[in-house]
C-alpha positions in Angstrom: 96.3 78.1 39.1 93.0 79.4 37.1 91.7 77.7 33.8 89.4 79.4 31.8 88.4 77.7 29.2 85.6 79.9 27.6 84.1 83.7 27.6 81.6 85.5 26.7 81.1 89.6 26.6 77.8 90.7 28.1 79.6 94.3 27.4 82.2 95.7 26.5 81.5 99.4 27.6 82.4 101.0 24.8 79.9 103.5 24.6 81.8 105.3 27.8 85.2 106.0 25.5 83.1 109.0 22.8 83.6 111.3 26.0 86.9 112.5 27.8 84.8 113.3 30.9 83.2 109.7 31.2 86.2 107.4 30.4 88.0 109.3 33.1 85.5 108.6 35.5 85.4 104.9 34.1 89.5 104.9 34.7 88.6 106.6 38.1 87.0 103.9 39.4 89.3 101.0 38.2 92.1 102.9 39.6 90.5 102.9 42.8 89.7 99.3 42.8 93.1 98.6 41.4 94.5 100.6 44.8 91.9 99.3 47.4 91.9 95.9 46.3 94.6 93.1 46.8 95.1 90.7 44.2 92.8 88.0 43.8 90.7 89.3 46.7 86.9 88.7 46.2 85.0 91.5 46.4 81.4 90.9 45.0 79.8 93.6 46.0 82.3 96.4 44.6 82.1 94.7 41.3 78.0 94.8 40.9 78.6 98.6 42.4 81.3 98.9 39.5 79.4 97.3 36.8 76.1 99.5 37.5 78.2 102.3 37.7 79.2 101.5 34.4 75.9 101.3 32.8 74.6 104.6 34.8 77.7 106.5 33.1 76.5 104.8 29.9 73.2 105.6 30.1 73.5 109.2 31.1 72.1 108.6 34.0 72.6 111.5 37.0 75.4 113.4 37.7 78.6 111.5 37.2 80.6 113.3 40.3 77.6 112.8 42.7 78.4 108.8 41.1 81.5 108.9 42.0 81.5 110.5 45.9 78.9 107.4 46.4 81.1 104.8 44.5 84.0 106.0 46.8 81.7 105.6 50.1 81.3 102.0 48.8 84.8 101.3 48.4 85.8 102.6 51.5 83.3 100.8 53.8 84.0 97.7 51.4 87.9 98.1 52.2 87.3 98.9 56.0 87.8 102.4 56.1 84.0 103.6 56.1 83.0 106.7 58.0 81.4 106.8 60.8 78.8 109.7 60.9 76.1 108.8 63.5 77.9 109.3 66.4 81.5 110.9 67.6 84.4 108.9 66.7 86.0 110.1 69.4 83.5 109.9 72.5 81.0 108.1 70.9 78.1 110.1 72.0 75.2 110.4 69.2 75.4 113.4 66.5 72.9 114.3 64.1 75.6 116.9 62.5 79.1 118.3 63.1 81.4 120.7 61.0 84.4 118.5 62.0 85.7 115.2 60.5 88.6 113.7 62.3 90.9 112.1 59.3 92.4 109.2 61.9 89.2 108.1 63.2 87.2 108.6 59.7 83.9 110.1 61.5 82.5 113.5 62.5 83.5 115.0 66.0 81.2 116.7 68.2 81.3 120.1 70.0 82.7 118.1 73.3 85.8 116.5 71.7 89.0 118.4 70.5 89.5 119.3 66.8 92.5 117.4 65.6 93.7 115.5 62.6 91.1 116.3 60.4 89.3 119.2 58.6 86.3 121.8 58.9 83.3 121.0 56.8 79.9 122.6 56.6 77.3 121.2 58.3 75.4 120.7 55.2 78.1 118.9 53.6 78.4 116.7 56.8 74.7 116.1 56.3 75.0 115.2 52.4 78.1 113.2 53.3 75.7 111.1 56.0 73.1 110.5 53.3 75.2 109.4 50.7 76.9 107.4 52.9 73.8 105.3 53.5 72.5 105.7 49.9 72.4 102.6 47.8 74.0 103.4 44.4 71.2 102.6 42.6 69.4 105.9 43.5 72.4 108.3 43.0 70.5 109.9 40.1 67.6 111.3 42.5 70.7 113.4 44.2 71.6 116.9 43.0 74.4 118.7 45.3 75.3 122.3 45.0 78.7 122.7 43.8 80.5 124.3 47.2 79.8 121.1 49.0 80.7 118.7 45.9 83.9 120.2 46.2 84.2 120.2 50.3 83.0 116.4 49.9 85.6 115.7 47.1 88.2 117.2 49.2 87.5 114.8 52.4 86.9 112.2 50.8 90.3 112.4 48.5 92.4 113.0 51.8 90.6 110.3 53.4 91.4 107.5 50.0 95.2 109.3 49.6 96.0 109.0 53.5 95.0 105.0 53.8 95.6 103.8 50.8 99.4 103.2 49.4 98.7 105.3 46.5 96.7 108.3 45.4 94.1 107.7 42.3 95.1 110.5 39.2 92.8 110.3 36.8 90.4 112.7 38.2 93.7 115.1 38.5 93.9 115.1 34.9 90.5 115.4 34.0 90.2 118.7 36.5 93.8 119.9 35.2 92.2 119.9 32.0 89.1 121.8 32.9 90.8 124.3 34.8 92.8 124.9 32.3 90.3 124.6 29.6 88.6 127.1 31.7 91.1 130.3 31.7 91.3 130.5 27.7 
């Protein structure tokens, strides 16, 4: 049993709720806490990555998908399910690139090794994946991605959160429902 017995906001965030693109990014990222995380379980680090998260999307600060694809490399390797993208997660021979990440191993394959369970990606997403895996949070704002290989990233990285968590995060659903359909007026 916990007894608090005093509080005090450092803040409140507030700032992040005068846009409908922010705040769904802010939900994004406490629904994918809320999903990765068990109750009570003490994660330090994804809270700090959280909180300056919080105050990058409140200060403007970079581009707030590019936040998000490294906030969900965090939580990932913070969970136990961080890619492996330095060598072949099948043989484990060294790889400087690949255009194949296998979904049950969670690395990149190399020419040698079969193709299964997984998906095709560029090599230049590969290569922007590898980066950003290593890249601390803090320096998210010095990376600009073209917007093909956002989306190929986005697309690996959701199968990889929907296939080992037990549920799938929406709100970035909703947010790109309402663009796209924003979009065909």
């Amino acid at each position: 049993m916990y007894t608090l017995n005093e509080g005090e906001i450092i803040d409140s965030f507030q700032s992040l709720l005068g846009d409908l693109e922010t705040i769904t990014y802010a939900s994004y990222f406490c629904e994918l806490i809320d999903i990765s995380m068990t109750e009570e379980e003490n994660a330090r680090e994804i809270f700090k990555d959280l909180v300056a998260a919080f105050y990058f999307m409140k200060n403007k600060v970079g581009d707030l998908e590019t936040l998000a694809r490294i906030f969900e490399l965090k939580v990932l390797k913070a969970t136990g399910y961080g890619l492996n993208l330095d060598r072949c997660c099948i043989c484990r021979n060294k790889i400087n690139s690949s255009n194949y990440m296998n979904l049950q191993y969670l690395g990149g394959v190399c020419e040698n090794c079969e193709n299964i369970n997984g998906m095709h990606i560029s090599n230049a997403a590969y290569n922007i994946l590898k980066y950003l895996n290593k890249l601390p949070l803090e320096k998210s704002y010095r990376v600009t991605i073209p917007k093909g290989i956002k989306g190929e990233i986005y697309k690996v990285l959701s199968a990889i959160i929907s296939q080992n968590y037990f549920k799938k995060p929406k709100s970035l659903e909703t947010l790109n429902f309402i663009k796209g359909s924003g979009e065909n007026e």
